[in-house]
C-alpha positions as protocol buffer text, in pm:
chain_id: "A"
residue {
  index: 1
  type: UNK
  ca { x: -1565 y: -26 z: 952 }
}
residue {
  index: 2
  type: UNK
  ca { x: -1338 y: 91 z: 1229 }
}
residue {
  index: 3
  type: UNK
  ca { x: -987 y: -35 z: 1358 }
}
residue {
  index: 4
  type: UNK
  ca { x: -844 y: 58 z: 1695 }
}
residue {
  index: 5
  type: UNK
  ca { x: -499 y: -46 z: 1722 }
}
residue {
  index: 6
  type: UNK
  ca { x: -351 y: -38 z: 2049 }
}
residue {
  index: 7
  type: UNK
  ca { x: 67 y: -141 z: 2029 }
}
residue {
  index: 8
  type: UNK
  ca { x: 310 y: -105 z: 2350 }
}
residue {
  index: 9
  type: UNK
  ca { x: 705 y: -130 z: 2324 }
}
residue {
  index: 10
  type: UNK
  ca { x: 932 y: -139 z: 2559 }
}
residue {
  index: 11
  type: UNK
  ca { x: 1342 y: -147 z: 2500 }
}
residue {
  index: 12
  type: UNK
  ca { x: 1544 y: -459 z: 2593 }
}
residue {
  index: 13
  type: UNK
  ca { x: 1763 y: -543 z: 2812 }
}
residue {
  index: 14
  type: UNK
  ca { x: 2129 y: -402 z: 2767 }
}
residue {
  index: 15
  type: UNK
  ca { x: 2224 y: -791 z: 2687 }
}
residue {
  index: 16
  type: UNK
  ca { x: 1981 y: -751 z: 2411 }
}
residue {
  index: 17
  type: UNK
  ca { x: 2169 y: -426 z: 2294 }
}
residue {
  index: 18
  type: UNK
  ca { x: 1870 y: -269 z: 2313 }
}
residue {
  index: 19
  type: UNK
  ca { x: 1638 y: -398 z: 2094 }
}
residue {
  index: 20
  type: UNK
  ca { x: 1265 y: -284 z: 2089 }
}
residue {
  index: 21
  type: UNK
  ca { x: 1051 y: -605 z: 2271 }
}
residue {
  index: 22
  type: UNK
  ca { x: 673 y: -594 z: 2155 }
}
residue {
  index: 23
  type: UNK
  ca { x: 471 y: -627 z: 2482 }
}
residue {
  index: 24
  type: UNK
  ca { x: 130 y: -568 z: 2382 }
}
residue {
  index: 25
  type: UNK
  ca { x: -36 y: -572 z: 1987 }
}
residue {
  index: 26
  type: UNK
  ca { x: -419 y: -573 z: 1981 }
}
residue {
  index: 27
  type: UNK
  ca { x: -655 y: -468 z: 1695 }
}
residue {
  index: 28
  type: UNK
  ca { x: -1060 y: -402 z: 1756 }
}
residue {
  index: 29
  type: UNK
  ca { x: -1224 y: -437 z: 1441 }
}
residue {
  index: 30
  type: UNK
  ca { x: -1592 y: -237 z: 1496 }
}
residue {
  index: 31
  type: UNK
  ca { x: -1820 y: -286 z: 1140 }
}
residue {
  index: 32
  type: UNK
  ca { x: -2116 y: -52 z: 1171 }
}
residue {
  index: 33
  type: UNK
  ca { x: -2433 y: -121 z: 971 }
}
residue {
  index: 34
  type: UNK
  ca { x: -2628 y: 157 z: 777 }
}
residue {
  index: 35
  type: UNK
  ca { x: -2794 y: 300 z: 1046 }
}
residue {
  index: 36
  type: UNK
  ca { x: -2464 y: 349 z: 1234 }
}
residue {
  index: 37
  type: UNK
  ca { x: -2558 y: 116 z: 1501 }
}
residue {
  index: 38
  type: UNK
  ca { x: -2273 y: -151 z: 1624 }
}
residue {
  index: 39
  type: UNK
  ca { x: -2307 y: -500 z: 1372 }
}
residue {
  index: 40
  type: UNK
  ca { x: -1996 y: -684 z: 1488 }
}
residue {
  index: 41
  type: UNK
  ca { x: -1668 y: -654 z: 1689 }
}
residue {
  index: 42
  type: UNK
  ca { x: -1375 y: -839 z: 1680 }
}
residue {
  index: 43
  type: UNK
  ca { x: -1080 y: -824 z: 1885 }
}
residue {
  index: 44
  type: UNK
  ca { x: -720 y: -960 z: 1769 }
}
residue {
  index: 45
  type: UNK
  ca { x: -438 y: -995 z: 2010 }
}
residue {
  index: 46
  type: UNK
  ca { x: -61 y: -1023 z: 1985 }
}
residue {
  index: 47
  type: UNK
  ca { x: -111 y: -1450 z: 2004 }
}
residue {
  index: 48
  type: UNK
  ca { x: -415 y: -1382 z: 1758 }
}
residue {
  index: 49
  type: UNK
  ca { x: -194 y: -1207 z: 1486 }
}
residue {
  index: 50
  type: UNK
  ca { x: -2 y: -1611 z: 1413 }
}
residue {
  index: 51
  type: UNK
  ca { x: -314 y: -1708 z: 1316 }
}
residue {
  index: 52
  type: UNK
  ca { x: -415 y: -1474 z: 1057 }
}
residue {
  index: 53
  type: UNK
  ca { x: -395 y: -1633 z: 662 }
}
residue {
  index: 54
  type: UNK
  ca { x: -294 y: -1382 z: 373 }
}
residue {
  index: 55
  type: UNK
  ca { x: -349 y: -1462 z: 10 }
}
residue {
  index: 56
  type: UNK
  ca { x: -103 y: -1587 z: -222 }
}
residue {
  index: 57
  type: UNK
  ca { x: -272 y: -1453 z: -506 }
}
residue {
  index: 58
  type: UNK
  ca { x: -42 y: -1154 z: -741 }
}
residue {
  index: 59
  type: UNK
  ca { x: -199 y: -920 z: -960 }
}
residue {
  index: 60
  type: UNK
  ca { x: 6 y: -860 z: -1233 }
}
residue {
  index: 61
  type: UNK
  ca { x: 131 y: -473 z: -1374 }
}
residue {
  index: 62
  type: UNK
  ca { x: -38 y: -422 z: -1693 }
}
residue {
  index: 63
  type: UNK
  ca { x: 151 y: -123 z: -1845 }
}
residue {
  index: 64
  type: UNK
  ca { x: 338 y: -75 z: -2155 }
}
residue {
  index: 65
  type: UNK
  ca { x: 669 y: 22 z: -2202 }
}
residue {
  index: 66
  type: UNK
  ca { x: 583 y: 316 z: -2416 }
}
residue {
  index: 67
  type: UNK
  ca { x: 284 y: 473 z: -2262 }
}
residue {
  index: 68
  type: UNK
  ca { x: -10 y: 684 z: -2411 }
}
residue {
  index: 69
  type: UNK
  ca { x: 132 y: 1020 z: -2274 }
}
residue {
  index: 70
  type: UNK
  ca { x: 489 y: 907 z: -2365 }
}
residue {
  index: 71
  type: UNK
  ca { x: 387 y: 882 z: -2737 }
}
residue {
  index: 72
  type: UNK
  ca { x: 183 y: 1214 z: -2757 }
}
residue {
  index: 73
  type: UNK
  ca { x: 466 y: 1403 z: -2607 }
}
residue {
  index: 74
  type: UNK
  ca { x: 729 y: 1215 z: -2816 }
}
residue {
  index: 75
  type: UNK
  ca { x: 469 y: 1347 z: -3124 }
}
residue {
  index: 76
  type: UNK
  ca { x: 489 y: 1693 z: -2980 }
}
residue {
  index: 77
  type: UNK
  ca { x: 838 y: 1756 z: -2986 }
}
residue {
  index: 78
  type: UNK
  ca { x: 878 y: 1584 z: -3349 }
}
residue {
  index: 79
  type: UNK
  ca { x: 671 y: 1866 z: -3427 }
}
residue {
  index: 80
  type: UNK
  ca { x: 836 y: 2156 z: -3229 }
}
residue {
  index: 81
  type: UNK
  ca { x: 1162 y: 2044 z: -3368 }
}
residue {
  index: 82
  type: UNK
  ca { x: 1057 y: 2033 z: -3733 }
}
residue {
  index: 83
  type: UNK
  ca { x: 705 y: 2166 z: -3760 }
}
residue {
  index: 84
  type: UNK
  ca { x: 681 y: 2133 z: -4137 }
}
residue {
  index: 85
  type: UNK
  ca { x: 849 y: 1766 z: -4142 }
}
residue {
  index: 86
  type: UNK
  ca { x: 1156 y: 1854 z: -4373 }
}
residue {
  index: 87
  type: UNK
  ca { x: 1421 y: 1689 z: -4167 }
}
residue {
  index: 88
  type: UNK
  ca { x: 1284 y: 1384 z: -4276 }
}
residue {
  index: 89
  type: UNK
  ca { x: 1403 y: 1457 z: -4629 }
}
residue {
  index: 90
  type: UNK
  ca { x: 1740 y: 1543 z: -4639 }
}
């Protein structure tokens, strides 16, 4: 798959203080097949882009708080600091 994206913008008018006016937005969306030969185009302009639908669908983080690398190098300073465990003792 290959996207073109072609975007032109001009500044406003000095009654708009100058704000950046999008004048052109298009998108050509080329999918090639396995040969490399041309399957499908598809060609989105600025009035096009209104249209599009996103999903509403969140993946959640899964991490931990304490990770697997936070606990082995936790482990490996216990050690450096007391590397025959008598701290733990006294």
């Amino acid at each position: 798959m290959w996207i073109y994206i072609e975007r032109k913008i001009s500044t406003g008018k000095l009654h708009y203080l100058g704000k950046e006016k999008l004048l052109v937005n298009n998108v050509l969306v080329l999918e090639l097949n396995e040969v490399g030969l041309l399957a499908s185009k598809k060609l989105y302009k600025k009035n096009d882009m209104n249209k599009l639908e996103f999903s509403e669908n969140l993946t959640d983080p899964v991490y931990r708080k304490r990770s697997f690398v936070y606990d082995f190098l936790s482990s490996m300073r216990q050690k450096i600091n007391d590397p025959l465990g008598k701290r733990k003792l006294k």
